[in-house]
N, C-alpha and C positions, 0 to 999 in steps of 0.2 A: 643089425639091419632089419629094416620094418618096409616089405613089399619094396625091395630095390634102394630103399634110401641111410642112409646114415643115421643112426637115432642117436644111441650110446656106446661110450668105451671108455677102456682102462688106460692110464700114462702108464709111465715106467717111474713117475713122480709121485706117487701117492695121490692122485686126482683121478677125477675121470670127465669126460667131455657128456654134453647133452645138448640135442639141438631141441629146442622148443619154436615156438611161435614168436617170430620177431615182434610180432605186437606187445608179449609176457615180457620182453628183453628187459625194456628197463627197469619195470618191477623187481625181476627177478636178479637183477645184480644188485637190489639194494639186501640179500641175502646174505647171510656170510658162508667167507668162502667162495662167491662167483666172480667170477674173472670174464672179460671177453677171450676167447679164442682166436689168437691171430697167425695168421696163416702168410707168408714171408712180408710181415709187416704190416699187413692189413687186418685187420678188425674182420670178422666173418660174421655179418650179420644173424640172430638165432642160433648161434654154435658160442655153448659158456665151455667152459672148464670150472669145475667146483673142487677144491680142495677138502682137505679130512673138517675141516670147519665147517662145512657146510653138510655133511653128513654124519653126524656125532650120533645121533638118534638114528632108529630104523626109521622112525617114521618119516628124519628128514630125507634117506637116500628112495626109499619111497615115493615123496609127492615129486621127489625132481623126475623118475623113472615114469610115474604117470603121467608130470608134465609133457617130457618127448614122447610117449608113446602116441597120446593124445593128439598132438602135433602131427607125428608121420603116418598114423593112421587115416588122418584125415589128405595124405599129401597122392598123386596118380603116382599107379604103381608103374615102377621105371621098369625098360623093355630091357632082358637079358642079357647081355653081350656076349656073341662068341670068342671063341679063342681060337684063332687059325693055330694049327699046329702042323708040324711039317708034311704031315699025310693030306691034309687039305691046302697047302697054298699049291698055288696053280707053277707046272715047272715049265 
């Protein structure tokens, strides 16, 4: 997470997810190893999944790592959500 928002993560598949700049999208599935991320059927604009192909090198899990960061850094930072717990909800 980068300032509130989803950058990167790990599957339980041997991949990992990266949201970048939907403008990067198409370039960047012409990569190997990037998949779009779809989320109950849907395509989720800016959110790849890249499999072990697409980071064989440091360098390639690297530019993917800077492509999101790049991205969420530049994204407003989302406001915290609380968590009512049973000492705060109202009886």
């Amino acid at each position: 997470m980068v300032r509130g928002n989803m950058t990167v993560g790990v599957t339980n598949k041997g991949e990992f997810m990266a949201r970048i700049h939907p403008d990067e999208q198409e370039v960047a599935l012409k990569k190997p190893g990037a998949r779009m991320m779809e989320f109950t059927g849907r395509p989720m604009k800016g959110f790849l999944f890249i499999s072990e192909k697409g980071f064989e090198k440091d360098n390639d899990f690297e530019a993917w790592i800077d492509m999101a960061m790049r991205y969420n850094k530049a994204l407003p930072e989302k406001e915290k959500k609380t968590v009512k717990t049973k000492s705060t909800k109202k009886k």
